[in-house]
TORKOL-4160 file (C-alpha; in steps of 0.2 Angstrom, whole numbers, padded with zeros to 4 digits, m for minus):
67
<pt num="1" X="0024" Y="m0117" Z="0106"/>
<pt num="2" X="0042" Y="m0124" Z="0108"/>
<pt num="3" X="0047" Y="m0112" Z="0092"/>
<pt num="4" X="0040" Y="m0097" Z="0097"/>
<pt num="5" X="0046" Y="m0098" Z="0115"/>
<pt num="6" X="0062" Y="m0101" Z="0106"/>
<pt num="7" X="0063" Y="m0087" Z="0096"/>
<pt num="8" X="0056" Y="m0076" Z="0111"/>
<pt num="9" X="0070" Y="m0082" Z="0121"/>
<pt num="10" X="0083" Y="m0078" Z="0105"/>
<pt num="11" X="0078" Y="m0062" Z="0098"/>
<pt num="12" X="0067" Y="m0053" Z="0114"/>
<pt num="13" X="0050" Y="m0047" Z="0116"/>
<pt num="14" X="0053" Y="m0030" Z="0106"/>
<pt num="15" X="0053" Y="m0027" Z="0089"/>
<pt num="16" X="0064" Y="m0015" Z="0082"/>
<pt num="17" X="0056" Y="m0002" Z="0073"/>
<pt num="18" X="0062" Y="0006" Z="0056"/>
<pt num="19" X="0058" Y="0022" Z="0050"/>
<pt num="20" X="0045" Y="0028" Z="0035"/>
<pt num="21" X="0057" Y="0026" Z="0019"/>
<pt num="22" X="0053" Y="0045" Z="0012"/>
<pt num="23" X="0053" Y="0053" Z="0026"/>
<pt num="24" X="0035" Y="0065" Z="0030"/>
<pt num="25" X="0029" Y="0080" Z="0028"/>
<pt num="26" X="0021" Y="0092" Z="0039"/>
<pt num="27" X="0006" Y="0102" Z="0035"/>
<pt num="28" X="0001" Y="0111" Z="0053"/>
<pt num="29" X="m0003" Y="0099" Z="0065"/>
<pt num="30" X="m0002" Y="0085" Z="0056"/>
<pt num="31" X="0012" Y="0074" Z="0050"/>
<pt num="32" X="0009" Y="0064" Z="0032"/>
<pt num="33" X="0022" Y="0050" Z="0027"/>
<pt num="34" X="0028" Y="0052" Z="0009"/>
<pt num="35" X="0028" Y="0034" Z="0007"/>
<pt num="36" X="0009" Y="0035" Z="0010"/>
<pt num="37" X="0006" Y="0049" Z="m0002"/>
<pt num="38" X="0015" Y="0041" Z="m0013"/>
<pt num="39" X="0003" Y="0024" Z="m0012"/>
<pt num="40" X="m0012" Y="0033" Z="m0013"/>
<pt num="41" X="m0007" Y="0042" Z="m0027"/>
<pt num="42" X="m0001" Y="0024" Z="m0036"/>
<pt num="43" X="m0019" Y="0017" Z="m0031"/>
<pt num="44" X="m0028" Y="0032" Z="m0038"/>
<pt num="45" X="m0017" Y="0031" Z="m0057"/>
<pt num="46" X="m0023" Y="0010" Z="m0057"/>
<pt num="47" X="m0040" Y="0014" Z="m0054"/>
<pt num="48" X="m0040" Y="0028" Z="m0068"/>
<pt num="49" X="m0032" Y="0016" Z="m0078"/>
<pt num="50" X="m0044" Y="0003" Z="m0075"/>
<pt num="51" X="m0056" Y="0015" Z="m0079"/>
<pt num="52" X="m0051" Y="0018" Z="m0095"/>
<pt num="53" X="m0047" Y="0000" Z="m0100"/>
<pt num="54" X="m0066" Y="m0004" Z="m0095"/>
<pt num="55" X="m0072" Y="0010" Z="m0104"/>
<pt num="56" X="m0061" Y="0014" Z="m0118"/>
<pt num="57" X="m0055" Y="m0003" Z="m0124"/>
<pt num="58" X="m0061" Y="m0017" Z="m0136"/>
<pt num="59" X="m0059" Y="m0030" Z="m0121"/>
<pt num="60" X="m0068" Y="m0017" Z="m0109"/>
<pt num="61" X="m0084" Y="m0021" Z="m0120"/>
<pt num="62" X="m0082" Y="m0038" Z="m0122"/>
<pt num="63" X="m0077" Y="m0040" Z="m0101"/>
<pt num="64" X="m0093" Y="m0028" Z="m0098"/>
<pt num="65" X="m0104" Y="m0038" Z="m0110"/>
<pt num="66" X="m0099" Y="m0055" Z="m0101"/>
<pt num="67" X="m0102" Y="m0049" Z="m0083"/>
């Protein structure tokens, strides 16, 4: 408790914020981040690649075989 009134007392009691790193994009009244698109996008290509290791591979069929 000592610390973190410390570091209340130090640094205050508000964060500074920081921006989205890409910017956003604006499709009528809503406002999308980049940065998200761009992680959902990422999280879309591992699980297709998943996919396809699971489905396509030699180890796929042994994994499936195991489970």
């Amino acid at each position: 408790m000592i610390v973190t009134q410390e570091t209340l007392i130090v640094l205050g009691t508000t964060m500074v914020g920081s921006g989205t790193p890409f910017g956003s994009i604006s499709v009528g009244d809503y406002s999308y981040s980049i940065y998200r698109i761009v992680l959902m996008v990422m999280a879309l290509v591992s699980l297709a690649a998943l996919w396809l290791m699971f489905t396509k591979t030699r180890f796929g069929i042994l994994v499936r075989a195991t489970i």
